[in-house]
C-alpha positions in Angstrom: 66.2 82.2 -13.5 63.2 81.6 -10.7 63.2 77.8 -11.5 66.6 77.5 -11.2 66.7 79.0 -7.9 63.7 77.3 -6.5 65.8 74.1 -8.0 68.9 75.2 -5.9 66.8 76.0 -2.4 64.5 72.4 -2.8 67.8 70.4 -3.2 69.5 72.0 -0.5 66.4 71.2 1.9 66.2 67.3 1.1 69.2 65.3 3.3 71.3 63.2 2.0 70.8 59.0 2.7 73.5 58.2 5.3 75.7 55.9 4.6 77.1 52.8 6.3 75.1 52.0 10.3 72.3 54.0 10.9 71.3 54.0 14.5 68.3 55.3 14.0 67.4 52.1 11.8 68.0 50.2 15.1 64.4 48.7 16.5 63.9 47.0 19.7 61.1 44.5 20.8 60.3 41.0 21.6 57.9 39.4 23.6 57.6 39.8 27.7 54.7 37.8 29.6 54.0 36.0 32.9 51.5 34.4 34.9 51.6 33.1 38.3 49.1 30.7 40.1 48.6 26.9 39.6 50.0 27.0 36.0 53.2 29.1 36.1 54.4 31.1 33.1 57.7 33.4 32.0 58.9 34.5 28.9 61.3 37.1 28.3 62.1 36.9 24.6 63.8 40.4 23.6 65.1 40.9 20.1 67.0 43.5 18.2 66.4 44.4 14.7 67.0 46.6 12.1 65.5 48.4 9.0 67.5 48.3 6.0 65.1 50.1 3.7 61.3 50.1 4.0 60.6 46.7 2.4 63.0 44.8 4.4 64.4 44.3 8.3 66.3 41.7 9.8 67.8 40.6 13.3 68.1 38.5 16.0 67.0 37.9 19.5 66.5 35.4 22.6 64.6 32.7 24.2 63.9 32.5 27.8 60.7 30.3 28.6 59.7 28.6 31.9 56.4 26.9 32.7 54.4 25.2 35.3 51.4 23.1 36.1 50.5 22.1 39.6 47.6 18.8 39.2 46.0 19.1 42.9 43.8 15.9 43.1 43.0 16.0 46.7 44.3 13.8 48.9 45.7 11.4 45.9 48.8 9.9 45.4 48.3 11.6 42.0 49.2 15.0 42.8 52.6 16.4 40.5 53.7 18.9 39.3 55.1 19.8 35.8 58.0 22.3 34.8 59.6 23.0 31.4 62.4 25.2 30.4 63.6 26.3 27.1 66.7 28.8 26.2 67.5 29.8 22.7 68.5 32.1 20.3 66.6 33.2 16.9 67.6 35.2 14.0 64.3 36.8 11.9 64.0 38.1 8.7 61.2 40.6 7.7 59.7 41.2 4.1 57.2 44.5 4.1 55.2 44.2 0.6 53.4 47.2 1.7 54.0 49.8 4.4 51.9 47.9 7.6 51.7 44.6 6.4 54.7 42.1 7.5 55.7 38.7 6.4 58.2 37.2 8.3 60.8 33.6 9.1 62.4 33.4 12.3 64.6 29.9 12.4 65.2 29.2 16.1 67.3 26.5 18.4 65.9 25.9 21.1 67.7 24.5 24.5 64.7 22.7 26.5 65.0 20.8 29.1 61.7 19.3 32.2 61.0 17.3 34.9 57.7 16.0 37.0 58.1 16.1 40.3 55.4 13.7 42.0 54.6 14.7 46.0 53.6 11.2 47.1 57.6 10.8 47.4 58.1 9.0 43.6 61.4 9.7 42.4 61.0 13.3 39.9 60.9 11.7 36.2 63.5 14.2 34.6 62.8 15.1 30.6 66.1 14.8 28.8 67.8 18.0 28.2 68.3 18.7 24.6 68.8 21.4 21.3 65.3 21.6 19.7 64.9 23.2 16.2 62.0 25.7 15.0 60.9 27.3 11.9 58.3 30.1 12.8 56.9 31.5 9.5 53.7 34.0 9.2 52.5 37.5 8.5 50.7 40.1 9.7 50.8 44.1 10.7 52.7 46.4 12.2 50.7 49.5 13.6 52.5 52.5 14.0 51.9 53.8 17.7 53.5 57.6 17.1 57.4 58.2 16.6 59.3 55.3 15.4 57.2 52.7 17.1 54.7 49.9 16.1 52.4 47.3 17.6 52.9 44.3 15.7 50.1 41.9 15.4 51.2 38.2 13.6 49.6 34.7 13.0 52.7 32.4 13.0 53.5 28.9 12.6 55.7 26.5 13.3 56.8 24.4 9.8 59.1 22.0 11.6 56.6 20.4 14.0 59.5 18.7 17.1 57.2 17.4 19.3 59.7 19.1 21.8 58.8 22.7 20.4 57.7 25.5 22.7 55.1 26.7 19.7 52.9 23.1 19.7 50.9 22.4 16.5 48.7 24.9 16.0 49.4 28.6 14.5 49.5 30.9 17.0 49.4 35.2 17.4 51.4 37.1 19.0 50.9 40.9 19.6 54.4 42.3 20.3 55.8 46.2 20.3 59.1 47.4 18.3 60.6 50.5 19.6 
């Protein structure tokens, strides 16, 4: 009679898995930088996810890049300035093998757009505006940082290479928080 009781009080303490949206699945992050001076740098990439079970998370976010570079040679006629924009949306999908460690594709298309403006009075050379595809793929960690929170630390690459890509042609990290 004890382990039946002890049965009843233990299954009345666990909580049933809801069902349908959970809110509290819901994670928020991205990546936020900037640096001012002769080379110029924004990017306000936020992204929405969420956690459909502990091996697996999906969402989606967007792109907002702008960058800079002042070339001061003196008192040449060489003097420009370079400034790129890109705009774009990305979707991501997140595979967790084990609790920490991430692996992760986030297919993007990218809206870029430039221009050199020369001072010597050369007419600005404009880069033509146009959609530019990515495929980011890599792994890494997330940390937990207390609560529902993480640090997440990834090595990512870029498999589809446009020479127009924000990412260049090298992998690259990026240390970003979910909250």
């Amino acid at each position: 009679m004890l382990a039946f009781v002890g049965l009843g009080v233990f299954a009345q303490d666990e909580e049933e898995p809801k069902k349908g949206f959970d809110k509290d699945k819901l994670f928020f992050g991205g990546t936020f930088g900037a640096s001012f001076g002769s080379y110029t740098f924004v990017n306000v990439s936020p992204q929405v996810g969420y956690r459909f079970n502990r091996f697996f998370a999906a969402g989606t976010g967007i792109n907002f890049i702008y960058s800079s570079s002042k070339y001061d040679y003196g008192n040449s006629a060489l003097n420009y300035k370079n400034e790129y924009g890109v705009v774009g949306l990305n979707i991501f999908g997140r595979v967790y093998p084990v609790d920490f460690l991430l692996l992760q594709a986030q297919p993007e298309l990218n809206y870029t757009w430039g221009k050199v403006k020369f001072y010597d009075g050369t007419p600005d050379q404009k880069l033509e505006a146009k959609f530019v595809p990515s495929l980011l793929v890599g792994g890494g960690a997330a940390i937990p940082t207390g609560g529902r929170g993480a640090m997440t630390i990834m090595l990512q690459y870029d498999v589809i290479q446009d020479p127009r890509s924000p990412y260049g042609t090298s992998a690259f990290l990026s240390i970003g928080f979910n909250f």
